[in-house]
C-alpha positions in Angstrom: -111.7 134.2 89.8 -113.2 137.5 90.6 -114.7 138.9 94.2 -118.6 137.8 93.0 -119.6 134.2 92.6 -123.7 133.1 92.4 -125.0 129.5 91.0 -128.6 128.7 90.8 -129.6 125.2 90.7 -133.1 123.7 91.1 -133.3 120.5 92.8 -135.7 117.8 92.5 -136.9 115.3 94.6 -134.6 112.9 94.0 -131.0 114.6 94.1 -128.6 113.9 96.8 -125.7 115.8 98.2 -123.3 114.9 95.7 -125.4 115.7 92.7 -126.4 119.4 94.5 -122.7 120.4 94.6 -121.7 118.9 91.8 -124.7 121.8 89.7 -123.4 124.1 92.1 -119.5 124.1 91.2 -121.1 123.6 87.4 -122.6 126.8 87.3 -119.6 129.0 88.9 -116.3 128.9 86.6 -113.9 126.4 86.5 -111.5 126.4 89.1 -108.3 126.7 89.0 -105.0 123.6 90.5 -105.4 123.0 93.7 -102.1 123.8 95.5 -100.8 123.9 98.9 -104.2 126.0 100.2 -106.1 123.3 99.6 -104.6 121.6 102.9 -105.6 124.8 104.8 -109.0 124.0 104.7 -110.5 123.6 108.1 -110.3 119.8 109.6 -113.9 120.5 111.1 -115.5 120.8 107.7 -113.9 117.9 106.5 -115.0 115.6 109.4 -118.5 117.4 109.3 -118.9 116.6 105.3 -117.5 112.7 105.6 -120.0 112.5 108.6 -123.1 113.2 106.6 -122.4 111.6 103.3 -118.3 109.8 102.6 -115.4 110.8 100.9 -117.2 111.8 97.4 -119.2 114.5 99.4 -116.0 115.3 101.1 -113.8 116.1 98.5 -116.5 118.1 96.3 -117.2 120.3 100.0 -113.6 121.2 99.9 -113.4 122.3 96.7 -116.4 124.6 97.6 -115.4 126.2 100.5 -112.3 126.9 99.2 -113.3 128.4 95.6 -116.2 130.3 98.2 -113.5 131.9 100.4 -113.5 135.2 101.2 -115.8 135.8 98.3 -118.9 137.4 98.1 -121.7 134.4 97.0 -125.3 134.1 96.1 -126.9 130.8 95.8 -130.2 130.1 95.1 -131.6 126.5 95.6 -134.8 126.0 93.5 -137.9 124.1 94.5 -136.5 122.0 97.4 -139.4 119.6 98.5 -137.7 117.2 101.0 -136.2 117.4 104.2 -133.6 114.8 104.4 -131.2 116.4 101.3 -131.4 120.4 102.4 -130.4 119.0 106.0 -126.7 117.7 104.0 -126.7 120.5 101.8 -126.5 122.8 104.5 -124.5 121.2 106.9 -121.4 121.0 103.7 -122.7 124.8 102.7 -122.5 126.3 106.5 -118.8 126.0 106.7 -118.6 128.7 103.5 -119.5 131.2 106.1 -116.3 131.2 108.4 -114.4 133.3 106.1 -117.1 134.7 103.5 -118.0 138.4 102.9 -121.0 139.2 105.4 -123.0 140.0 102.3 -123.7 136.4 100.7 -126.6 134.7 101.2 -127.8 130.8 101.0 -131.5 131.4 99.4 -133.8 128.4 99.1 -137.5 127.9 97.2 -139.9 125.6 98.6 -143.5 124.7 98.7 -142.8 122.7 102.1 -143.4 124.5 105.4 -141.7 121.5 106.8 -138.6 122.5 104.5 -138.5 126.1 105.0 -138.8 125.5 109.0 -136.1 123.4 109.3 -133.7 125.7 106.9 -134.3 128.6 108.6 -137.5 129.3 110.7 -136.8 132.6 111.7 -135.9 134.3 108.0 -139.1 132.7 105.8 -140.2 135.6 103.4 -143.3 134.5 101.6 -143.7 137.2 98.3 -147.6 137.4 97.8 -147.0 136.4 94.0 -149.4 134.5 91.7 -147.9 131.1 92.5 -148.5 131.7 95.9 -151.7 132.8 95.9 -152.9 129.4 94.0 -150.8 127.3 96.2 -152.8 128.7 99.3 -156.0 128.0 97.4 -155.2 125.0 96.7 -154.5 124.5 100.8 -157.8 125.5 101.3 -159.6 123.4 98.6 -157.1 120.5 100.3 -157.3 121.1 103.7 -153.1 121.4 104.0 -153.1 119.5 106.8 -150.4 116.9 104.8 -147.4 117.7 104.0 -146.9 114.9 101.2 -149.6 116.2 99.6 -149.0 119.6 99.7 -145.6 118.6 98.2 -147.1 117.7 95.2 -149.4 120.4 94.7 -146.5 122.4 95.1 -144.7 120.6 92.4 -147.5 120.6 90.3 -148.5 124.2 90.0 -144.7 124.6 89.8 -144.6 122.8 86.5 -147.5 125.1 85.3 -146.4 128.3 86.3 -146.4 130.8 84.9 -149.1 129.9 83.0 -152.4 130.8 85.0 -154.9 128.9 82.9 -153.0 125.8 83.6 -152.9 126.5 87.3 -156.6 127.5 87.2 -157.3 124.0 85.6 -155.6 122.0 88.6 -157.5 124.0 91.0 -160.7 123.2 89.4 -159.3 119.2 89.6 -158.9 119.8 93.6 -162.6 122.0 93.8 -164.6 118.2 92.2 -162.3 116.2 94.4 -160.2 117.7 97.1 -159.4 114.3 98.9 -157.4 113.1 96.0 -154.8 110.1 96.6 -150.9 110.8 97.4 -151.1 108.5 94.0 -152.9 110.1 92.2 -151.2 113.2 92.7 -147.9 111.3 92.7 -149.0 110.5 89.0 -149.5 114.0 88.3 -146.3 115.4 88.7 -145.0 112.2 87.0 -146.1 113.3 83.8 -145.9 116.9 84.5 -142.3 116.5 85.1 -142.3 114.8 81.0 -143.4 118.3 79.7 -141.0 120.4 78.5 -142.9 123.9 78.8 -145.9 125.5 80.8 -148.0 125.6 78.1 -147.3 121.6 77.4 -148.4 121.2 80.9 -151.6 123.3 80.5 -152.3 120.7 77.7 -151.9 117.8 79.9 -154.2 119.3 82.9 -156.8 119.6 80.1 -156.3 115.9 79.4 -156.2 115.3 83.1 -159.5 117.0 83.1 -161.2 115.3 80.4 -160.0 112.1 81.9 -161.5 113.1 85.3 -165.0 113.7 84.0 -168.0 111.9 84.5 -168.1 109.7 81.3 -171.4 110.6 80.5 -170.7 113.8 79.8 -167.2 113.5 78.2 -169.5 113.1 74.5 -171.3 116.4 75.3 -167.5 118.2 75.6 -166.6 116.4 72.6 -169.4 117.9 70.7 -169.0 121.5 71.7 -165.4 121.6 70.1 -166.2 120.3 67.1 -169.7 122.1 66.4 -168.9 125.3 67.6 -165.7 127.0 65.6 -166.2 130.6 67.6 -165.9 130.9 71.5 -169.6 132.0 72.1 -171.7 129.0 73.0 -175.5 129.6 73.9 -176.6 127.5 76.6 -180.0 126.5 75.6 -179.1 125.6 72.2 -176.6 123.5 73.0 -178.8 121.8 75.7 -181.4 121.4 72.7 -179.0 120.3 70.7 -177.3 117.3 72.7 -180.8 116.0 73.8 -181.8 116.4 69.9 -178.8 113.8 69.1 -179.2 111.4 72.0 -176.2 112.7 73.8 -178.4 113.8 76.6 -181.1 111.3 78.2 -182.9 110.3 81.1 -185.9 108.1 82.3 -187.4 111.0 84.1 -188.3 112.7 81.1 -186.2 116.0 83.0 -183.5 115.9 79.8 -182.7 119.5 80.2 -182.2 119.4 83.8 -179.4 116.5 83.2 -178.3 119.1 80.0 -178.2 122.0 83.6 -176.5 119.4 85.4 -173.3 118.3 82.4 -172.8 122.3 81.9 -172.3 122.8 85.5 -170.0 119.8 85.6 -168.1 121.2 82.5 -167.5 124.6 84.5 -166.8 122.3 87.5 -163.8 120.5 85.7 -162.5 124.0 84.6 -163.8 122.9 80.8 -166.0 125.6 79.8 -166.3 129.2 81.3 -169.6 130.8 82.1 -170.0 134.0 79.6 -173.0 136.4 79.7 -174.9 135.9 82.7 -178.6 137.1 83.0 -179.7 139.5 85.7 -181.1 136.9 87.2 -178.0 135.1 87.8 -178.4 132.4 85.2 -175.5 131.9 82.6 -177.2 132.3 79.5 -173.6 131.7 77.4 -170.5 129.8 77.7 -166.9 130.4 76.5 -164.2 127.9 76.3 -160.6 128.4 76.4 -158.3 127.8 73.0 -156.4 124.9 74.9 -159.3 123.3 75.7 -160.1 123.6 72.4 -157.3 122.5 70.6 -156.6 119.3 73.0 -160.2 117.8 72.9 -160.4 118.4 69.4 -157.8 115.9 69.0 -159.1 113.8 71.4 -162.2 114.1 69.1 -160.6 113.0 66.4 -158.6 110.4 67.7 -162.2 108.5 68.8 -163.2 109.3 65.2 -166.2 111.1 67.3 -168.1 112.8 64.4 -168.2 112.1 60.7 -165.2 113.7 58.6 -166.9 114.5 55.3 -167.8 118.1 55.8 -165.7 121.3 55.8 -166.2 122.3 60.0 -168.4 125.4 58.8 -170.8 123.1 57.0 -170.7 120.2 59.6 -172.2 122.1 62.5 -174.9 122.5 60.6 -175.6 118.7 60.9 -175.8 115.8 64.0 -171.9 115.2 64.6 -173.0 111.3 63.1 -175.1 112.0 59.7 -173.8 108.8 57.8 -174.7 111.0 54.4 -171.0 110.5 53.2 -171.4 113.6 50.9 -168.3 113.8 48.6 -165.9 116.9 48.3 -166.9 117.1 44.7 -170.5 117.6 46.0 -168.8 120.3 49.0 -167.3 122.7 46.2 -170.5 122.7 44.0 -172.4 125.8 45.7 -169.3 127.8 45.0 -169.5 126.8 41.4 -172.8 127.6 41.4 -172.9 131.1 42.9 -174.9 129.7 46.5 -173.4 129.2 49.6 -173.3 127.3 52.7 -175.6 124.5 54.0 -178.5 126.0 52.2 -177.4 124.9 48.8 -176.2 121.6 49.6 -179.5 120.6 50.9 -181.1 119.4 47.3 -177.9 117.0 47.2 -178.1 115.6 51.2 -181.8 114.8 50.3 -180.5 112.3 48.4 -178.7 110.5 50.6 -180.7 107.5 52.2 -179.4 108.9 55.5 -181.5 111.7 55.3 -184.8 110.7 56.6 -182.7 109.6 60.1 -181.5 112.8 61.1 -182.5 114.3 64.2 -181.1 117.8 63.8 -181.2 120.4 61.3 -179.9 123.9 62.8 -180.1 126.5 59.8 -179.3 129.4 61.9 -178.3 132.3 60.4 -178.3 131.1 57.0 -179.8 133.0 53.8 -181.4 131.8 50.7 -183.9 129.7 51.2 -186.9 129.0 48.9 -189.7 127.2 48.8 -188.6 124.0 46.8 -185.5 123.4 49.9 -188.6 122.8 51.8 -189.5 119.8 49.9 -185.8 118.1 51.4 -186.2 119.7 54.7 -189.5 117.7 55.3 -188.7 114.6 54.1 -186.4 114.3 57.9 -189.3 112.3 59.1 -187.5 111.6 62.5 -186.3 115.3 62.6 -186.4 116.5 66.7 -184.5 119.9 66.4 -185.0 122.9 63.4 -183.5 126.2 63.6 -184.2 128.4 61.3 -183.7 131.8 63.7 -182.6 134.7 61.8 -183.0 133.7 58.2 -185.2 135.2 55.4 -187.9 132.5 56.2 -191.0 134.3 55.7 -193.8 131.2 55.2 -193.8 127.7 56.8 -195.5 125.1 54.6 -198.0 122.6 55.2 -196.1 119.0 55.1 -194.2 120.8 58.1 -196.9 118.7 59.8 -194.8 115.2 58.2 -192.3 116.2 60.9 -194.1 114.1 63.8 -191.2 114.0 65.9 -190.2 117.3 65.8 -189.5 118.9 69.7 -187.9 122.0 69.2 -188.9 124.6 66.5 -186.9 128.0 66.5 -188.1 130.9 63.9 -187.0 133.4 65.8 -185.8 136.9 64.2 -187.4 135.5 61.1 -190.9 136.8 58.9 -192.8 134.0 59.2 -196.5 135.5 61.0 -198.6 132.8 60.6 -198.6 128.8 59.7 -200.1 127.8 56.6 -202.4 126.1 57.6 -205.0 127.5 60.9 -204.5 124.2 63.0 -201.5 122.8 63.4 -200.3 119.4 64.9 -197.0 118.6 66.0 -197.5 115.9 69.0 -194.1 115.6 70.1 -193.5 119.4 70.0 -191.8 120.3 73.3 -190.2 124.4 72.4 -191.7 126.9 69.8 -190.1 129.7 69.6 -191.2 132.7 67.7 -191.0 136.8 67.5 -188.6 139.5 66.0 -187.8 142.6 67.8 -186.7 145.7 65.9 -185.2 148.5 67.8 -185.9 152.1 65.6 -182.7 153.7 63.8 -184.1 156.9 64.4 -183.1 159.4 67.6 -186.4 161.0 68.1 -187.9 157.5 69.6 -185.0 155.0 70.4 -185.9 153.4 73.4 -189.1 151.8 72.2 -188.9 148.2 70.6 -191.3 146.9 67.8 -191.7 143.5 68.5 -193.8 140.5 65.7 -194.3 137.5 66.2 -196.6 134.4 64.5 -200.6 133.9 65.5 -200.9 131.0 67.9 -202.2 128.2 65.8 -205.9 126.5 66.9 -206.2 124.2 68.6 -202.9 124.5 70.6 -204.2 122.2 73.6 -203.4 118.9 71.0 -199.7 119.8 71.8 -199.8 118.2 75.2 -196.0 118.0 75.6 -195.1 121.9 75.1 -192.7 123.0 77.5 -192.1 126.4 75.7 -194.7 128.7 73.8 -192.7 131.9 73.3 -194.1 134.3 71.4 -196.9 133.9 69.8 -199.7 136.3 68.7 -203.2 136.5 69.9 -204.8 138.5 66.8 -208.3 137.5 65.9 -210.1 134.5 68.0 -209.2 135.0 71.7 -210.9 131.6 72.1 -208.2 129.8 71.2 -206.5 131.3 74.4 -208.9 128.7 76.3 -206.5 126.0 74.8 -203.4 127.2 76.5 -204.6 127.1 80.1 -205.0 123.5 79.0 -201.1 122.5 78.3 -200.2 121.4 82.2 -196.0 121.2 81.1 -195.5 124.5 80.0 -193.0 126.6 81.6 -192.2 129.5 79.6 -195.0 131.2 78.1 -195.1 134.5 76.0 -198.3 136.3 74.6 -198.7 139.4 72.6 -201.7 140.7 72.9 -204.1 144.0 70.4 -205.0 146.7 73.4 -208.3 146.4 71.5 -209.3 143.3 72.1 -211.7 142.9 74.2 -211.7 141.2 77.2 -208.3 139.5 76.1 -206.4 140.5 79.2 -208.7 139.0 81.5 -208.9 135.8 79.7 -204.6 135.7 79.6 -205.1 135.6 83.3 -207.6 132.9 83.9 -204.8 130.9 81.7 -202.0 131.7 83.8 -204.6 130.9 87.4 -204.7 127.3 85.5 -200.8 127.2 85.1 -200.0 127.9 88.0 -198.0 125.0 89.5 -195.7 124.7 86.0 -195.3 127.9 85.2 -191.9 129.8 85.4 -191.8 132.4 82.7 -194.4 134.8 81.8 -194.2 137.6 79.3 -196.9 139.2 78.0 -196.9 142.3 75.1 -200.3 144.4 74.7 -200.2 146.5 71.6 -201.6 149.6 72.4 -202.4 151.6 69.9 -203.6 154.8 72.5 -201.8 155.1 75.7 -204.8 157.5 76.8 -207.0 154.4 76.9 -207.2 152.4 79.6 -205.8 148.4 79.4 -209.4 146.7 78.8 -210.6 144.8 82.1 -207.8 146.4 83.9 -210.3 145.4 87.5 -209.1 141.7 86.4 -205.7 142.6 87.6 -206.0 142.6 90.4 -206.3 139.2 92.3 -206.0 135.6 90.9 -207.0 132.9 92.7 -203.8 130.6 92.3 -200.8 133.1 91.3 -198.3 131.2 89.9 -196.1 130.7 92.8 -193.0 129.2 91.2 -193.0 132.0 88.7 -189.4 133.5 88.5 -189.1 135.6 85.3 -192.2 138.5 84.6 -191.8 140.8 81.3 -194.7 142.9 81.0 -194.9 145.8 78.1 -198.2 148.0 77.3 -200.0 147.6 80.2 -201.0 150.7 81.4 -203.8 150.1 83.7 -201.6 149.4 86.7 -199.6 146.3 87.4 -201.2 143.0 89.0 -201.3 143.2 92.9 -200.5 139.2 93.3 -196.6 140.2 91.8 -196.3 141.4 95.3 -197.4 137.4 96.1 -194.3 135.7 93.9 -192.0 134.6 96.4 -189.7 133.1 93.4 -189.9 136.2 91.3 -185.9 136.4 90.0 -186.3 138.9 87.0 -188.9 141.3 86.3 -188.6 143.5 83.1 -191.3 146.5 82.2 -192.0 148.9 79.3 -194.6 151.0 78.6 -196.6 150.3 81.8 -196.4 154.2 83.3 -195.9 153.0 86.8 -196.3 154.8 89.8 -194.0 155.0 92.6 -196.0 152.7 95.1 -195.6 149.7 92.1 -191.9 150.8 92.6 -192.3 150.4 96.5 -193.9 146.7 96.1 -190.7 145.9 93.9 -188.5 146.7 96.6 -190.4 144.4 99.1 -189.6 141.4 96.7 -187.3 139.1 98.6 -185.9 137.3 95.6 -185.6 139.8 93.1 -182.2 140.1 91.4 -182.6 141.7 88.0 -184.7 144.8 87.2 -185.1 146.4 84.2 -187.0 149.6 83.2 -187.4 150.2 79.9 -189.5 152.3 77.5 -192.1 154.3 79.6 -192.4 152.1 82.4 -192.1 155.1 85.1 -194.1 158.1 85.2 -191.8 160.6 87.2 -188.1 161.9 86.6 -186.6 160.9 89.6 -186.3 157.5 90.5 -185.4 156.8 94.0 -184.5 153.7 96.4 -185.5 153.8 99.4 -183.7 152.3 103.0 -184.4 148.5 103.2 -185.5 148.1 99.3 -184.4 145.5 97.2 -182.1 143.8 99.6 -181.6 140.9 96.5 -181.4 142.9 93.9 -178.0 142.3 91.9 -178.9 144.3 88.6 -180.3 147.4 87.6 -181.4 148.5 84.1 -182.6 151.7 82.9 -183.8 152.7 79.9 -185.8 155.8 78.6 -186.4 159.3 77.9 -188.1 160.4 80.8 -186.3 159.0 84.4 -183.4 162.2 84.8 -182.2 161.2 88.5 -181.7 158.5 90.2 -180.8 158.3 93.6 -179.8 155.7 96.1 -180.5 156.4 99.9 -178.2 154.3 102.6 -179.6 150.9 103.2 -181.1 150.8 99.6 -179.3 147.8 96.9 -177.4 146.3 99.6 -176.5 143.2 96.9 -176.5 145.8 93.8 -173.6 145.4 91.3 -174.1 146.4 88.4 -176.2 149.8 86.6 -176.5 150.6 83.2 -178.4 153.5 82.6 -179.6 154.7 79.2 -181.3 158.3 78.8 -181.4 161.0 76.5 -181.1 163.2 79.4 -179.4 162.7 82.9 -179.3 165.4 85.8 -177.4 163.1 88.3 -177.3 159.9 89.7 -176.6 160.3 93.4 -176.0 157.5 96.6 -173.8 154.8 94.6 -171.2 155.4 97.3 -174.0 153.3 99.8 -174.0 150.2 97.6 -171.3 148.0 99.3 -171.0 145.4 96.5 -171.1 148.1 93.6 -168.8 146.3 90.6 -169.9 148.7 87.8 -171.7 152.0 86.0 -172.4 152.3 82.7 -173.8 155.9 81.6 -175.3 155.4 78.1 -176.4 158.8 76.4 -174.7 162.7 76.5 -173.8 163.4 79.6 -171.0 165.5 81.7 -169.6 162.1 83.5 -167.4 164.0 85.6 -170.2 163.8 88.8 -170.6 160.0 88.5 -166.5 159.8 88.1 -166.4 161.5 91.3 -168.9 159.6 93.3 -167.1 156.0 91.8 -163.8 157.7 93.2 -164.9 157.6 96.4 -166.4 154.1 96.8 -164.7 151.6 98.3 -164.7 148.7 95.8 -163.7 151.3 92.8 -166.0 150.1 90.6 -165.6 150.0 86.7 -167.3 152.9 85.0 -168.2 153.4 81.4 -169.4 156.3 79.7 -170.9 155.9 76.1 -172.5 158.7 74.6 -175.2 159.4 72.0 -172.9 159.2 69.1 -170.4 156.6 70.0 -173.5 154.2 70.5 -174.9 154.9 67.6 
């Protein structure tokens, strides 16, 4: 038989005595014809074993103990979660000991303090492993205070380990609801136990998931899967988007604070994953996990949730029910053709007599359009969402105006610099958003941005419901400025203003005094064509009657005058991001006194010295630091400075040393951006507690 024998067995719930030893005496090798030794095994086993269970128990003890007999033995007893059958097991397995080599050992798993007390309370070892770690979370998120319950979480991370994302889910499941039923768990580990793999299991916490939503929001989930093939998902669009197809309403007329509110319930339930995250703090992107992807897609198909008839890199293109019923004959024809994509399918959609009902067109990213696709694109007389960001769309045409119920209007990164018509009237127009930004190719200037963007249209205060105006150019009459101050909803406004226009600067600023109790968002561009001159009516800076209070996002480029003393006044103020404004350090010294502020960027010329310095009890809030430019060469942090700060990236063309990172407690990461000896910023990282993550990229490797 050997001088070694070891069995591990895993024993559910449900297994008595007689079933343990029977996996037990399975896994060792078969045992040889009892003879006369048999009788020599000791009477006191044999009473203890026909004590706890009968005569079947009995006789399956005595063949253990005496195929265990002087032999060396390691069992392991897997995932033992009640009381009552470890208390037989190891009254028929303690007898083994009498005559056993010293060196064998009885090892039992458990999720059950209750278990592992009663086995042996004075020999518990508790590794620190990834399982363990998510069971004590999920004690936390539970309270742990019963042990049924804590069985069954026990058992159900069990089933998903080792697979984290599963385990992640479950926790998220316990974080909504952390007072679940003994049932409802109960019914967890039911169909848990039915999986035959981890990564089954992670598939049936996503369904456990999607089942666990709100069902309000399960059709918003349903729509991300199947509209977006890639993992990057932009927040805003997708908000525009489901509010666009009706997924999203509410009585309040608030539809993208419910949008807000079913994103954070889809991180809630695990369902989505926040992505990039503004300075600020706000997740500007989402991700979402492949499993989650795969198992709602089904699910998606299953409720027959969107209409079949397109090729998924067409369909997202359209609302997920367009009733146009285009044929696959009709899907093949821009490839015969020599077009591609959406764009050349449009002529044949337009024919459909669905095509005047659709509520949203998003064109983003696609090339080739011309004039006569126009002629189809405005006949969507019910249309509420266009995209046509970063396409060759230079010129908008008139009978854009048939589009009455139109909300959201994107031209971003596009030509277009003007509409074709000087008034324009959209009622229901909630979002415009306009302006391309061009960074140069060139070394010699490579910090400073171009930015274009279309004139604001007259007569601008006939748009009542704009929520967004963001960018749009003030060129020629600065009257029509007088109509913005007049749109009481708008929350996010962006201006880009000629340096020599006068009195232009002043007038903004009356605008945003009259907005003052909506606005949230204010960027505003001067062109300046001569930094030597002055910002015209620069003394207007200075005070405003009603600052906008709730203001919490400020980008200001090419003012050069000195910044506006009521900043100081924006108890809200989240984000501020400069360029070209030449300030002094005292504007850096009201910064620092900004309670709220959590993102600052310095870009292009915003700072006229080298060395930029924080000073002791400055920008307790601030969480991100940006800099970019030619001229900052040092930057240094004093103790007491950036108490919150996480995260620098610094871009330069020349860098003497950054100094004082070792005083930012909560220091996560350092990017160095330009040619550089790193070996001085390696150094200082070494020595900070938190060993943050540093990155060194220089001219050429950016480039």
């Amino acid at each position: 038989m050997g001088d070694y024998c070891k069995a591990w067995v895993r024993v559910k719930g449900s297994s008595d005595l007689c079933h343990v030893l029977q996996e037990i005496l399975a896994e060792l090798p078969p045992l040889p014809i009892l003879g006369g030794e048999e009788n020599m095994i000791s009477t006191e086993a044999e009473q203890s074993a026909e004590t706890v269970v009968g005569s079947e128990a009995t006789q399956l003890t005595k063949k253990l103990q005496y195929y265990l007999k002087g032999k060396k033995f390691f069992i392991v007893l897997e995932k033992v979660s009640e009381r009552l059958p470890w208390d037989s097991i190891r009254s028929s397995l303690s007898h083994t000991g009498d005559d056993c080599c010293p060196v064998s050992a009885i090892v039992i798993t458990t999720w059950s303090d209750d278990v592992a007390k009663s086995s042996s309370p004075y020999k518990i070892f508790r590794p620190q492993s990834l399982f363990f770690a998510f069971y004590d979370k999920a004690r936390e998120l539970t309270g742990g205070t019963d042990n049924e319950t804590m069985a069954n979480v026990g058992r159900i991370l069990g089933s998903c380990y080792p697979e984290v994302f599963a385990m992640k889910i479950f926790l998220h499941l316990l974080y909504v609801n952390p007072n679940r039923s003994r049932t409802q768990l109960g019914n967890f580990v039911k169909k848990l136990s039915d999986c035959g793999s981890c990564k089954t299991a992670a598939k049936q916490m996503v369904r456990f998931c999607y089942n666990d939503l709100p069902t309000k929001y399960r059709s918003c989930l349903l729509y991300i899967t199947i509209s977006w093939e890639n993992d990057y998902i932009r927040r805003t669009t997708v908000s525009r988007r489901w509010i666009a197809e009706g997924l999203i309403t509410t009585r309040e007329n608030r539809s993208e604070d419910e949008a807000d509110r079913c994103f954070d319930a889809l991180v809630s339930w695990g369902l989505v994953s926040p992505g990039n995250i503004s300075g600020a703090g706000k997740i500007k992107s989402y991700t979402i996990h492949h499993v989650v992807r795969e198992v709602i897609s089904r699910i998606a198909r299953d409720l027959n949730f969107a209409d079949a008839d397109l090729p998924p890199d067409l369909a997202r293109h359209l609302p997920v029910h367009h009733g146009i019923g285009l044929q696959a004959s009709q899907c093949s024809h821009p490839v015969e053709t020599g077009d591609s994509g959406i764009v050349a399918l449009l002529p044949h959609l337009a024919k459909s007599s669905q095509w005047q009902l659709l509520r949203m067109l998003d064109l983003e990213g696609c090339k080739g359009l011309k004039k006569h696709h126009w002629k189809s694109i405005c006949k969507i007389l019910l249309l509420k969402y266009l995209s046509l960001r970063n396409t060759y769309v230079s010129q908008l045409p008139k009978k854009l105006e048939n589009l009455r119920c139109l909300e959201t209007l994107d031209i971003r990164q596009t030509a277009v610099r003007s509409f074709s018509t000087k008034s324009i009237m959209l009622p229901m127009l909630k979002h415009l958003f306009a302006g391309q930004s061009d960074s140069p190719r060139n070394n010699t200037n490579r910090f400073k941005e171009s930015f274009a963007t279309v004139c604001l249209p007259s007569g601008i205060r006939r748009m009542m419901k704009l929520e967004v105006l963001s960018h749009v150019e003030i060129a020629h009459n600065v009257d029509d400025l007088v109509d913005v101050g007049q749109l009481l909803q708008l929350r996010k406004l962006g201006l880009v203003l000629h340096g020599n226009n006068k009195g232009c600067l002043g007038l903004v600023l009356e605008q945003v005094d009259k907005l003052h109790a909506c606005l949230r968002s204010l960027s505003i561009r001067v062109n300046q064509l001569d930094r030597n001159e002055p910002t015209p009516d620069a003394e207007e800076l200075l005070e405003l009657a009603s600052p906008p209070k709730l203001l919490q996002s400020l980008n200001i480029s090419g003012i050069t005058s000195g910044l506006p003393l009521w900043i100081a006044k924006l108890d809200q103020l989240a984000k501020i991001s400069l360029s070209e404004t030449y300030l002094s350090e005292a504007s850096l010294r009201m910064f620092g006194r900004l309670r709220t502020l959590r993102c600052l960027k310095l870009r292009h010329k915003s700072y006229t010295g080298s060395d930029l310095s924080f000073k002791e009890a400055e920008f307790q809030s601030l969480k991100s630091l940006v800099v970019e430019g030619s001229d900052i060469t040092t930057i240094t942090f004093d103790a007491g400075a950036g108490a919150k700060l996480e995260m620098i990236v610094w871009s330069f063309a020349k860098m003497d040393y950054i100094s004082g990172v070792v005083h930012l407690p909560r220091l996560k990461k350092l990017e160095l951006n330009g040619d550089c000896n790193p070996d001085m910023a390696r150094e200082a990282i070494k020595e900070h507690p938190n060993h943050p993550g540093f990155k060194h990229n220089g001219q050429h490797q950016r480039q």
